[in-house]
C-alpha positions in Angstrom: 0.0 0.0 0.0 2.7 2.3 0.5 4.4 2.3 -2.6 1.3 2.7 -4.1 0.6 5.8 -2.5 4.0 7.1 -3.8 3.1 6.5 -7.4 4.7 3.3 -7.8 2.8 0.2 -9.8 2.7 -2.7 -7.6 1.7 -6.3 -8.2 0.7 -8.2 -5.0 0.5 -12.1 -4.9 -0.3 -14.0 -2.3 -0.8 -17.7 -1.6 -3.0 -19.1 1.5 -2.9 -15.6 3.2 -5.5 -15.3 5.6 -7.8 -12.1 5.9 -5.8 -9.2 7.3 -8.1 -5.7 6.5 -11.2 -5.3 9.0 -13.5 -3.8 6.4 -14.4 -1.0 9.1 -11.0 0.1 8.9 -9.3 2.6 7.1 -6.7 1.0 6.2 -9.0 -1.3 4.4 -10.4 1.6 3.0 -7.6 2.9 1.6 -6.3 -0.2 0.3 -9.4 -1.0 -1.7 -9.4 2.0 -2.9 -5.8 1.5 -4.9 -6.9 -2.0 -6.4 -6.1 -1.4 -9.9 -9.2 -2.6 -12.0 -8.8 -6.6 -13.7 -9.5 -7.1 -17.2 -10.8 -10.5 -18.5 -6.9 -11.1 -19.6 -4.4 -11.7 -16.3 -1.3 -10.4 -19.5 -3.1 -7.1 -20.2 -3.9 -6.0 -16.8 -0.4 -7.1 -15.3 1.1 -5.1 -17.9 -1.3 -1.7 -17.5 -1.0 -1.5 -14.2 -1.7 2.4 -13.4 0.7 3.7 -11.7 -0.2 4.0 -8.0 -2.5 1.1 -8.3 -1.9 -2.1 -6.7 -2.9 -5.2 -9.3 -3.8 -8.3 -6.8 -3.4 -12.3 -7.3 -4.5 -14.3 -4.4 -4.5 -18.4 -5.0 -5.9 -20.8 -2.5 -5.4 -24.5 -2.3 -9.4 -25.5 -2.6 -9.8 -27.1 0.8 -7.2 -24.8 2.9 -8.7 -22.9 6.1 -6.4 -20.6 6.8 -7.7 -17.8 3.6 -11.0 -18.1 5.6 -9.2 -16.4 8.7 -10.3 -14.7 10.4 -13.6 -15.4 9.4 -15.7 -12.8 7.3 -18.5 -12.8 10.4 -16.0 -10.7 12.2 -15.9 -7.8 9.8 -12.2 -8.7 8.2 -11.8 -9.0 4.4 -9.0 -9.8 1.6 -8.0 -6.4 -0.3 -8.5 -7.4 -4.2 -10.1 -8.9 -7.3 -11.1 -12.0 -5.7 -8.9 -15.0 -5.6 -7.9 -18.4 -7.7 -8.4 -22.1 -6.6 -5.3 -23.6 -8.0 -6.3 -27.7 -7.3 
């Protein structure tokens, strides 16, 4: 998030992260709110990523608990586009 906010284009990928943003936050806030938009085509949005936009890839073993942490009840969120099962 901090580069970001310098101006800097960032690609974040994560793998079996669990939730760290409470959505009341506003650091959640703010970090939603530099998610550079996903086309339908991972190649073209990795390469126009706007600068001082973060492009996100989260994948998740289908099956694994720990992306589900803490759980969504509790107000806490991934930052992103959504994620990939990748089994």
């Amino acid at each position: 998030v901090e580069l970001a906010n310098i101006g800097a284009k960032v690609l974040l990928q994560t793998a079996g992260s669990p939730r760290v943003f409470h959505s009341d936050s506003d650091s959640y806030n703010r970090a939603q709110s530099l998610v550079a938009p996903l086309s339908s085509v991972w190649a073209e949005s990795y390469a126009n990523i706007p600068d001082g936009k973060i492009l996100t890839q989260r994948l998740t073993n289908y099956g694994d608990n720990v992306p589900s942490l803490p759980p969504s009840t509790f107000g806490y969120k991934h930052i992103g586009n959504g994620g990939i099962y990748i089994n």
